[in-house]
N, C-alpha and C positions, 0 to 999 in steps of 0.2 A: 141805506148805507151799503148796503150786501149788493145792490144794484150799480151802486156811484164806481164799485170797488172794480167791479165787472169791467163795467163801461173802461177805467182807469187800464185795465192786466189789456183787455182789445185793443185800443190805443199803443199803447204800449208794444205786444208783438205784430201789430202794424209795420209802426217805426221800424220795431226790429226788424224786419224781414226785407226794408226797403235800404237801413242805411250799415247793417250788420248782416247779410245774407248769409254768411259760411255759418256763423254764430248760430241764426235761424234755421239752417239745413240741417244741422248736428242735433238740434233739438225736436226733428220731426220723428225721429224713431224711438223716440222715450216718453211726447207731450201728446197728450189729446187736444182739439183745439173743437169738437162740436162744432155749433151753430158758427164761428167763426169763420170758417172757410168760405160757407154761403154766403157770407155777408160781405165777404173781400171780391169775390166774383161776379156779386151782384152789382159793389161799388164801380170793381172795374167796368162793367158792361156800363153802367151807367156814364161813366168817365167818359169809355172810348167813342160812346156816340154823340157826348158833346164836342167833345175831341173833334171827329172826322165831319162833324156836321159846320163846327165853328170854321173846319179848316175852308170847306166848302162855300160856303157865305162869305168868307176873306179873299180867296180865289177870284169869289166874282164880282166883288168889288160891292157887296152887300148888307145892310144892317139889323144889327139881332134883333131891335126891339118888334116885328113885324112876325118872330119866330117863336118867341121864348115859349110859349104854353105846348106848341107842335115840339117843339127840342124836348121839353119835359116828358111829353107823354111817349115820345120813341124810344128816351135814354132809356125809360123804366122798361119798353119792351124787351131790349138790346139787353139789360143789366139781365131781367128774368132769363132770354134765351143765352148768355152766355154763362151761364149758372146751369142751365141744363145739355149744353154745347161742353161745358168743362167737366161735369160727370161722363157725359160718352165719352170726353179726351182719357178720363183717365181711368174706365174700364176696361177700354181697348189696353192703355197701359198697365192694367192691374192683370189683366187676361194673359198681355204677352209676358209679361214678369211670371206669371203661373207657369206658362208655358216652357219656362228655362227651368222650373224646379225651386224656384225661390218661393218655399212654402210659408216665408214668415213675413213675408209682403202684404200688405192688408189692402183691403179697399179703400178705407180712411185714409192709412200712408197717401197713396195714391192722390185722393183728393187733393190732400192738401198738399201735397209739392206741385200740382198742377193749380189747383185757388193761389195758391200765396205767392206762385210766380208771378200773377197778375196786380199785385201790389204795387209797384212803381206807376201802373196807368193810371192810377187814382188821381195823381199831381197833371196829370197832360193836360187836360183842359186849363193850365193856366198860361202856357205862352200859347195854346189856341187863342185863347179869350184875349189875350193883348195882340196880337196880328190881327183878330177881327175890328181891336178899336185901334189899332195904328199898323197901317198895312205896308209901312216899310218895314216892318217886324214879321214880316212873312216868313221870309226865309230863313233868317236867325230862329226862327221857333220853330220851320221844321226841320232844320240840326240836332233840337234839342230835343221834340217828339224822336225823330230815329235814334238820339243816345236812351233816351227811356225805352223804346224798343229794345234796343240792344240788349237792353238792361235784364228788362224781362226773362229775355232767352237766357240769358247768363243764370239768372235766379233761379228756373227750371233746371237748365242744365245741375246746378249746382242743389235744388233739391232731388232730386235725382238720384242723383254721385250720392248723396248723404244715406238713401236709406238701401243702395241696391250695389253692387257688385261690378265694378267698370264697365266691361261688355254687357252685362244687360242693361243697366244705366244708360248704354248709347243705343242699346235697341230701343229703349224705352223712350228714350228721346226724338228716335226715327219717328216712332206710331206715335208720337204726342204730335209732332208738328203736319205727319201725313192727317192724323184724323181731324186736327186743326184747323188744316187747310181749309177741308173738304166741306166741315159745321158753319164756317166763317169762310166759305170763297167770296161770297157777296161782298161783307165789310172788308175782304182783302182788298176786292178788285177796285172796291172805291179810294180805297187808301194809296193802289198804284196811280188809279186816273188823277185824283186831287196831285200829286205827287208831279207827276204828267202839267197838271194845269199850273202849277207853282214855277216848277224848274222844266221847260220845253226842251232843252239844249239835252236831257236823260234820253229823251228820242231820238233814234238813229235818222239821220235825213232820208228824206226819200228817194231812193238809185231811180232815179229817172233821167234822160236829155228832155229837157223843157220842150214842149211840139211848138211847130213853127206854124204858122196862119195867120189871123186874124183877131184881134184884142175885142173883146169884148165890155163896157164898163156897164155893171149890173148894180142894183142896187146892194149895197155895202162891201164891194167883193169887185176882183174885175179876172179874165180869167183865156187865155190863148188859144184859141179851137181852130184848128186845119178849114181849109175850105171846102174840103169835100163835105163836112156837117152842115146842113141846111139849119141855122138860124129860124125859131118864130117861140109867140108867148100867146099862150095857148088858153090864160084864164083858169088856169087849175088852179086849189087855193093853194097859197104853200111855194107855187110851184113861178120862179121869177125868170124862169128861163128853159127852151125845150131846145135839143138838137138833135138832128138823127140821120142818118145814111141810109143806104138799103139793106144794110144788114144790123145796125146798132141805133139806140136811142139813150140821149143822154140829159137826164131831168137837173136841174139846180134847183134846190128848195131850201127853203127857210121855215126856221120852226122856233118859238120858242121853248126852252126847255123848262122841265119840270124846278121849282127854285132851290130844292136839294139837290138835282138829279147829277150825275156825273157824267161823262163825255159817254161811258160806255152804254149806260142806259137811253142818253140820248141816240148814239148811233142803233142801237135796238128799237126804241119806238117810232124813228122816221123812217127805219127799212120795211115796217109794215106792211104799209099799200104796196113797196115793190115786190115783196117776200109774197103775197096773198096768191095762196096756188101754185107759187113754186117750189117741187119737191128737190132738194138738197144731195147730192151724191158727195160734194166737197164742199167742207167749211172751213174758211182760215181766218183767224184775226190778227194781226201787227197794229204797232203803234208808232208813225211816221212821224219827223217834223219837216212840212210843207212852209217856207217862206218863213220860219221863226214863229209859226202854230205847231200845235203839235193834232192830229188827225188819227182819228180811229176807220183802217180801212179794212175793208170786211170784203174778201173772195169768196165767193160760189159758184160751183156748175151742178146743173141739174137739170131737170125737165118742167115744160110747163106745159099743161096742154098736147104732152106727145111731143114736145119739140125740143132740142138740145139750145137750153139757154145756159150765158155767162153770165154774171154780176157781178160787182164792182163797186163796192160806195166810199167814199169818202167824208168823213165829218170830224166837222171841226166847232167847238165851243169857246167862244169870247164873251167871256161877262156873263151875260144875262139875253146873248144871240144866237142863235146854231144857225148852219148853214151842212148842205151837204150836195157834193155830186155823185149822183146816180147813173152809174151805167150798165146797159142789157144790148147784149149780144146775139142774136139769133142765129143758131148753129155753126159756130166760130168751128173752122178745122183745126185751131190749135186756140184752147184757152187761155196759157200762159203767153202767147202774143197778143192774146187780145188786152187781155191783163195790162200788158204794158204799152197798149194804145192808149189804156185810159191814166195810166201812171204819168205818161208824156205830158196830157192835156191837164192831170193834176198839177204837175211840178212849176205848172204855169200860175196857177192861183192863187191871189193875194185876196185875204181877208180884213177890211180895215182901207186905211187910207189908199189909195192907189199907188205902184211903185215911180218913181220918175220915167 
């Protein structure tokens, strides 16, 4: 009974916290909540990575039953680490609350406006779960993951406000979302890519004039390269197309990607081989939309071998395909022209049907 009653009062400031928040914020500087908190931010992490995992598999046109025990066994990981992700959120907040002089701020406080802010995530795996079984519900569901988003930040903001003093309250809000950030860049940055792969038109198009040559029609992709690149297929695996000048080489490769993985992970594991020995002095990444794709392109200069190399990749993810252009520059006297030698020959590239 003394268990049912428990289970009953949990449920209970659940609810509360998700559909009464002010209610629930007023009530953090007078209630102890124990084991509760843990349990809200374990649910969230659990949530959120069915969440972002379901959004993922919807993206690419995918079905759960092929996933479900892998979903299980990550949410649980994601749930444990953002349970340990939300106490460093909210030492660093209990730290900087010290720091102002607010001597009657607790550790607990803390937790639990940082746990109970994560209560609204617990429902998002359900317009996940329906865009993954009707995927014209994609987009209408992720409206409503970003209003639960929103949600969230409002609920922190507002437990917050309830146990600290304006001004600290908004510092306190700064170091929640900077330490945030930094615990959860991973799961952010897949939430931007899936985001990315949902709604492409969020990418700014690519500032290129399209290069003028020669059409190229490659396998799944076709693509306009100047005549001065010397055309040949070269038999590397991966690899459906080679070009290069006397001073640049420019690879086309195809890869499948991992069947979680997101656009940015995949432009990480096919720059590999190119990356292998070359040391980095500049890295940039953007997120392009080339032809109504949207493309992860990635800038570097650096040395390889003693020699001033540029890079250059572009990748793009359709479904369950990647493809990417590779370009390397051999002591370019200026890299941001070369840069945009290889933007040219991008702006040209259709992935998918051919254009007319």
């Amino acid at each position: 009974m003394e268990s049912t009653s428990e289970l009953a009062w949990f449920r209970s400031e659940v609810l509360r916290s998700i559909v009464q928040p002010r209610s629930f914020a007023r009530s953090l500087a007078r209630d102890h909540f124990g084991l509760a908190g843990v349990l809200i931010v374990v649910a969230a992490g659990v949530a959120l990575s069915l969440t972002i995992d379901g959004l993922v598999l919807a993206a690419k046109g995918m079905s759960l039953e092929n996933f479900v025990s892998r979903l299980i066994v990550e949410s649980v990981l994601l749930g444990a680490r953002l349970a340990v992700s939300a106490s460093v959120v909210a030492l660093v907040v209990f730290l900087g609350a010290r720091a102002t002089l607010q001597s009657e701020f607790t550790l607990d406080q803390s937790f639990n406006a940082v746990a109970f802010a994560f209560a609204p995530v617990i429902v998002a795996p359900i317009p996940a779960l329906l865009a993954l079984f009707e995927p014209n519900l994609l987009i209408p569901a992720s409206v409503v993951l970003l209003v639960i988003g929103l949600r969230a930040l409002a609920g922190l903001a507002l437990n917050l406000r309830a146990i600290l003093p304006l001004p600290v309250a908004a510092l306190a809000l700064v170091l929640a979302l900077a330490s945030g950030w930094i615990v959860l860049g991973d799961q952010i940055s897949r939430v931007r890519m899936t985001a990315y792969a949902i709604a492409p038109q969020l990418a700014s198009p690519l500032k290129a004039t399209p290069a003028q040559g020669k059409r190229y029609d490659l396998p799944g992709a076709t693509l306009t390269v100047p005549e001065v690149w010397a055309y040949s297929v070269r038999g590397v695996s991966g690899e459906i197309a080679h070009f290069e000048t006397p001073s640049a080489t420019l690879n086309v490769m195809t890869m499948r990607p991992a069947d979680l993985a997101t656009m940015d992970s995949f432009a990480d594991l096919i720059a590999r081989g190119e990356r292998l020995g070359f040391s980095a002095t500049r890295d940039e990444r953007s997120v392009d939309n080339i032809n109504g794709l949207v493309a992860v392109d990635d800038r570097a200069e650096g040395t390889y071998e003693g020699r001033h190399i540029a890079i250059r990749q572009f990748a793009i993810v359709v479904r369950t395909n990647g493809m990417a252009l590779q370009f390397r520059f051999f002591d370019p006297a200026d890299a941001d022209a070369a840069f945009a030698q290889a933007a040219a020959i991008a702006a040209t590239w259709h992935v998918g049907a051919p254009p007319p």
